[in-house]
C-alpha positions in Angstrom: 27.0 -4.9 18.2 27.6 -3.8 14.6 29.2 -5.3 11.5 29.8 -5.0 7.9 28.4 -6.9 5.3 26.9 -6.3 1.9 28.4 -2.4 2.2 26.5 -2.2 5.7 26.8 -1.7 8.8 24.5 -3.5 10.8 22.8 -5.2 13.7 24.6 -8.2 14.4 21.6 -10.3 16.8 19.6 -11.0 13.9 17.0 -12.3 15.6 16.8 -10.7 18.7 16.2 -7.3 16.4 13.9 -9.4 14.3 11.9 -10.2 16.9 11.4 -6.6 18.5 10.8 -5.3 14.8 8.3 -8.1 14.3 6.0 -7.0 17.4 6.0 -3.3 15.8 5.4 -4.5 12.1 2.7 -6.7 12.7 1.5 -9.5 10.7 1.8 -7.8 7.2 5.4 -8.1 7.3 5.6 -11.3 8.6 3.8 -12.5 5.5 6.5 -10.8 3.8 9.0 -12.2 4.7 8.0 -16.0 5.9 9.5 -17.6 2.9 12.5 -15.9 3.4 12.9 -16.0 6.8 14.5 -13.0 9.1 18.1 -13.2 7.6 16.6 -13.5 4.1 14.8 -10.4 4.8 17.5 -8.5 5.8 19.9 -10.1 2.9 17.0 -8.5 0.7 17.6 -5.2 2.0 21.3 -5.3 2.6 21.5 -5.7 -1.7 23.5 -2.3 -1.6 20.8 -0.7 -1.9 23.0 2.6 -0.8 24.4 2.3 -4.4 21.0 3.1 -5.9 19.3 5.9 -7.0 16.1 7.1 -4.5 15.3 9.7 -7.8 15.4 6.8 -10.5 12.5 6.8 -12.6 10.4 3.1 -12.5 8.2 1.5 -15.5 4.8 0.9 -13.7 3.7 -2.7 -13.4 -0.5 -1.7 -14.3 -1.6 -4.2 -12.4 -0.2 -3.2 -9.0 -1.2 -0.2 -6.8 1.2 2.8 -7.1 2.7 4.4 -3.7 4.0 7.8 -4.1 6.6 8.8 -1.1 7.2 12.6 -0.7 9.8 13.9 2.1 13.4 14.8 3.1 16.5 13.4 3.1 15.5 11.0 5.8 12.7 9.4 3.2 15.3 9.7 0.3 17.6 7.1 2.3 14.7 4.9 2.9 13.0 4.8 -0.5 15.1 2.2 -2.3 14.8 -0.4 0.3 11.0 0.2 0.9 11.0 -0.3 -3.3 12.7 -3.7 -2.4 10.4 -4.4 0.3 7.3 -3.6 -1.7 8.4 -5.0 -5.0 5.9 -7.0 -6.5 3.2 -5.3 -4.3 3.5 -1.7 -5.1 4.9 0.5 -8.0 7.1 2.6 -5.2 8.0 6.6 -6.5 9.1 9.0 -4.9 9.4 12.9 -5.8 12.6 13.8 -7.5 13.6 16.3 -5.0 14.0 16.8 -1.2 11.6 19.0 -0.4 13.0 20.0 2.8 9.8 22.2 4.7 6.7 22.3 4.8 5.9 25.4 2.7 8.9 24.0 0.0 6.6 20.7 0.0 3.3 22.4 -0.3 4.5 24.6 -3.2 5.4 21.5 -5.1 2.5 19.4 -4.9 0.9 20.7 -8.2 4.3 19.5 -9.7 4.7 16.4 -8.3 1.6 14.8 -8.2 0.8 15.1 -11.8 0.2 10.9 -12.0 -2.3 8.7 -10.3 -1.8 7.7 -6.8 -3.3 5.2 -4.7 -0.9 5.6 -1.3 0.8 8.8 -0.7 3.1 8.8 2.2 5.0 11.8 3.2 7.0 13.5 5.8 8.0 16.8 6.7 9.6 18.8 10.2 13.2 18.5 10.4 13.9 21.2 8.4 10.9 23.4 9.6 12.3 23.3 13.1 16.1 24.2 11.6 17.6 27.9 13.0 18.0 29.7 9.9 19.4 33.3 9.3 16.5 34.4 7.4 13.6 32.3 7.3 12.3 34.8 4.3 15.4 34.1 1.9 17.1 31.4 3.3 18.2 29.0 0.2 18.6 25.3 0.7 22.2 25.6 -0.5 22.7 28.5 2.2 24.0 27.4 5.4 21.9 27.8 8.9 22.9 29.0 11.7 23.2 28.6 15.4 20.7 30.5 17.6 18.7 31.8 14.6 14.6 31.7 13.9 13.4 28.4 12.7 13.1 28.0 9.1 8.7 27.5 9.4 7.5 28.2 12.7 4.4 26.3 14.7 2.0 28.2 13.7 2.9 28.5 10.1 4.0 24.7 10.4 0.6 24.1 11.6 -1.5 26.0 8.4 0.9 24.2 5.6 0.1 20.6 7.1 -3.7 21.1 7.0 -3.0 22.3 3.2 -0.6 19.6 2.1 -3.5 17.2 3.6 -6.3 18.3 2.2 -4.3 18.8 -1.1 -3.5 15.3 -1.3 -6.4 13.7 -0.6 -8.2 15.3 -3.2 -6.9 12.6 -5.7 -8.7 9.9 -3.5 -5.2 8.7 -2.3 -5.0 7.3 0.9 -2.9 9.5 2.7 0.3 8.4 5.2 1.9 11.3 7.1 5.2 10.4 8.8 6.1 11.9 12.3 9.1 13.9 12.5 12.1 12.0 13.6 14.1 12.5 16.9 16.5 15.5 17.1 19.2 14.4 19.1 21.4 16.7 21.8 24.5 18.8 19.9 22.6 18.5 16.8 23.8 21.6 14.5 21.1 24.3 13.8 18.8 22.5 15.8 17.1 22.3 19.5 17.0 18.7 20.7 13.5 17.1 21.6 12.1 20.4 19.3 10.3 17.6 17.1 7.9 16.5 19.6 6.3 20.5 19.3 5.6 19.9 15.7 4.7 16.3 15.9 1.7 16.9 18.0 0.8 19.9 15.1 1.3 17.4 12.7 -1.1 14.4 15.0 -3.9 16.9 15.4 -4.0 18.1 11.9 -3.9 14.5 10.5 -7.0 13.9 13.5 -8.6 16.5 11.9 -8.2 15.6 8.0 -8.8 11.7 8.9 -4.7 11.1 7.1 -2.9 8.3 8.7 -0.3 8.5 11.1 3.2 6.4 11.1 4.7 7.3 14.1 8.4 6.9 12.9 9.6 8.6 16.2 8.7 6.3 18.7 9.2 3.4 16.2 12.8 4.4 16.2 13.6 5.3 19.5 14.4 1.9 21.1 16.8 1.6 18.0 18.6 5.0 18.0 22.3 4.1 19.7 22.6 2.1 16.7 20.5 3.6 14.1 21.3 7.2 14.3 24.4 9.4 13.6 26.1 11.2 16.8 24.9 14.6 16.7 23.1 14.1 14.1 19.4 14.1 12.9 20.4 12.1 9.9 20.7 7.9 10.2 23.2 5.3 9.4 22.4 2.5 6.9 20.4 0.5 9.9 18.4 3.0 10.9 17.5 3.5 7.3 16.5 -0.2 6.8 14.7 0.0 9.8 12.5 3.0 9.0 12.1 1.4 5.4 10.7 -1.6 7.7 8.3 1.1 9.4 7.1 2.3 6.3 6.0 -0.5 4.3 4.4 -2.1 6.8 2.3 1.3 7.5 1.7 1.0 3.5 0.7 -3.2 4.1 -1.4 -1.9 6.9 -4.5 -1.8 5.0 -5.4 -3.8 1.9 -4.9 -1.2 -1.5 -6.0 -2.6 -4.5 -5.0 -0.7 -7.6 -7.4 1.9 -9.0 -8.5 1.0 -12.3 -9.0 4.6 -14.7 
């Protein structure tokens, strides 16, 4: 059941959704939130966050680690709560774009990535996959199509991953690539269940450059009657809190002490 509060709709069995989300977080976001409590949790999160800017620019606490999050709209709706999650742990960015595929993502790097980082997670595939008119002009602005060539496909999909990895860990990051999130039936100017194609690209290239994994897709799955638009690869304001939940615990998986220059 779903409900308004705070500017939200969300998951009215608190703790019955708490608990499932506990067992896939782990113990880092228990610590978390043990003062708190689950409903003190969630109240943190449910701050209208909505209201706030993903692109705002922070001032850098130099005492804390810094976590740069690069991706599509899907991470733009989940960066200001993973900044609430993570505040007082990380210094949370994120690039002041989308930077929809692959290629568009590769071709910024040099740009973006023009500060010290000691996470880096990104994501990247929903808009790879999209049916496009003309995959060699197509403008982000320009509408796709039905039945047209995806935007990047596997095999090109496949080259710009290995690129983007072994770009990024070249600052001695530790690098967090996201699985592509599920494409559900009717979606427009896409093929449903397409993602799982360019997921397992995206598992054996992150196998093969040592990059972390945050499975996103199966994380959401049990959640997506609730958390995701109909029709829609996009998700409501719970399934955005809930992949922010995904997220930071990936990032509180492993102890990261901020680099000291």
């Amino acid at each position: 059941m779903l409900f308004q509060i705070a500017g939200w709709r969300v998951i009215a069995d608190f703790e019955s959704l708490c608990e499932s989300l506990w067992r896939a977080w782990g113990s880092s976001m228990k610590r978390l939130s043990a003062r708190a409590g689950h409903a003190g949790l969630w109240r943190l999160l449910f701050a209208r966050s909505h209201q706030e800017d993903p692109f705002a620019a922070i001032v850098r606490d130099p005492s804390l680690p810094n976590l740069l999050l690069i991706g599509d709209s899907i991470s733009m709706a989940y960066t200001v709560p993973v900044r609430k999650l993570l505040s007082g742990r990380f210094n949370v960015e994120r690039i002041p774009v989308n930077s929809t595929n692959s290629a568009r993502l590769l071709a910024g790097l040099d740009e973006w990535i023009n500060r010290e980082y000691d996470v880096i997670h990104f994501n990247a595939g929903l808009h790879d996959l999209k049916r496009v008119p003309n995959p060699a002009e197509v403008m982000l602005e320009q509408d796709s199509i039905e039945g047209g060539e995806r935007w990047i496909e596997p095999a090109a999909y496949r080259e710009n991953m290995r690129n983007i990895m072994r770009r990024l860990k070249m600052g001695g990051a530790r690098v967090i690539v996201a699985t592509t999130t599920p494409v559900p039936p009717e979606a427009r100017h896409r093929m449903a269940g397409e993602e799982q194609t360019y997921n397992a690209i995206l598992r054996s290239e992150a196998k093969g450059n040592s990059v972390e994994i945050n499975d996103l897709r199966r994380f959401i799955l049990p959640f997506l009657s609730a958390a995701q638009r109909p029709r829609d690869v996009h998700f409501n304001e719970t399934g955005s809190l809930l992949l922010a939940g995904q997220v930071a615990a990936a990032v509180l998986a492993r102890a990261t002490p901020a680099r000291r220059s």
